[in-house]
C-alpha positions in Angstrom: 22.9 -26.9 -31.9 25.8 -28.9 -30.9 27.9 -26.3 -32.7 26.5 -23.0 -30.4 27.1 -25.4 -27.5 30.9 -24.9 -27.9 30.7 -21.3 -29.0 28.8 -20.9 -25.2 31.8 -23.0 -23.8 34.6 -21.3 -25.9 32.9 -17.7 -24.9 32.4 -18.4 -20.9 36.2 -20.1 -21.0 37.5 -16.7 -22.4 35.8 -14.5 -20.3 36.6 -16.3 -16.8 40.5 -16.8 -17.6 40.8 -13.5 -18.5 39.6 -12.2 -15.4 41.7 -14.3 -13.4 44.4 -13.6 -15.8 44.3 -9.8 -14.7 44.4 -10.9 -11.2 47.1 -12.7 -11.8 48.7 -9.9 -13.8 48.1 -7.3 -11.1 49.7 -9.8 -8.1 53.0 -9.6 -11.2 53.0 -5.8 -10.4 52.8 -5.4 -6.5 56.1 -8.1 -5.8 58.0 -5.9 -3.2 62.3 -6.7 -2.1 62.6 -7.8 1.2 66.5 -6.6 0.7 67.7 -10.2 0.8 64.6 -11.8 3.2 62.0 -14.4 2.5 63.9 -14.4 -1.4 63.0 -18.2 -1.7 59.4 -17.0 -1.1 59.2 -14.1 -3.3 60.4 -16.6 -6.3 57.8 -19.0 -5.5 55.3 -16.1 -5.5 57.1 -15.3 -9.1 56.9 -18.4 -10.1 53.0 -19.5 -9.3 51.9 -16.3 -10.6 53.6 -15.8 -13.8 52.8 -19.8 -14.1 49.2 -18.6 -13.8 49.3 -16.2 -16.0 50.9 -17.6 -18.7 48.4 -20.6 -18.6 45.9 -18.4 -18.9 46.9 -16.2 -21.5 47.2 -19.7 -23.7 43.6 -20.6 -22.5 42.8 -17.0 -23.8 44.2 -17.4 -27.1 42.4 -20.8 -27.9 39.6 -19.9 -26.8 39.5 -16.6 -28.9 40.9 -18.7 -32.2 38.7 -21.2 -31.9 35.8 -18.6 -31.6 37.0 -17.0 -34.5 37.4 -20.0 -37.0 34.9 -22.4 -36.1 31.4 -21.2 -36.8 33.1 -19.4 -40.1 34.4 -23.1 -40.9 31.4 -24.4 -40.4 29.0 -22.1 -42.2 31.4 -22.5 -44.9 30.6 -26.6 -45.0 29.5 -28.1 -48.4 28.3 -31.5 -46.4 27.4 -32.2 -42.6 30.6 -34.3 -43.0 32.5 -30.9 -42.5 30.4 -29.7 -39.7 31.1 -33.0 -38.0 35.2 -32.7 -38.3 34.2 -28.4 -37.2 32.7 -29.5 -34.1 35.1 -32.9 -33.3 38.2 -30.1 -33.9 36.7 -27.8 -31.4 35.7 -30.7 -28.7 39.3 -31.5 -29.3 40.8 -28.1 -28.2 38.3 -27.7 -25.4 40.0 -30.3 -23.6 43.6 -28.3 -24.0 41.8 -25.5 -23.3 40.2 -27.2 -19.9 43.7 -28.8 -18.7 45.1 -25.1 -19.2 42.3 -23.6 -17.0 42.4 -25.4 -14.7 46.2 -25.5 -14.4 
């Protein structure tokens, strides 16, 4: 139960920073040169977006490991002793994944 709880969290957390990853991605493609204006702006721009990009391609590739190898790891248990550490690993990377969102 607890365990299709984080594969919910994991799967929503994937789908919403890659949307805003491809926003993000197609702001990356449409900088235009002022010839020399507003240059301290267009690096900002640069900077924020590929900032937010980045951040969510990491959020991405969490999510999408820890979808991966977490149920497997856990169907794989011997004891509920390894389904415990299964589910405290993946609260554990929820938070990075979180912080990295939300950045």
């Amino acid at each position: 139960m607890e365990l299709d709880f984080w594969v919910s969290t994991f799967t929503m957390l994937t789908m919403e920073s890659s949307l805003l990853t491809g926003f993000s991605f197609s702001g990356l493609s449409y900088i235009e040169e002022f010839k020399g204006k507003r240059v301290i702006l267009n690096m900002l721009y640069l900077v924020a977006t590929s900032a937010s990009m980045g951040s969510g391609l990491v959020t991405v590739t969490t999510c999408s490991l820890c979808l991966l190898l977490g149920p497997g790891k856990a169907l794989r248990a011997n004891n509920i002793d390894s389904i415990d550490e299964t589910i405290d690993y993946l609260r554990g990377r929820s938070y990075m994944a979180f912080y990295f969102f939300v950045f």
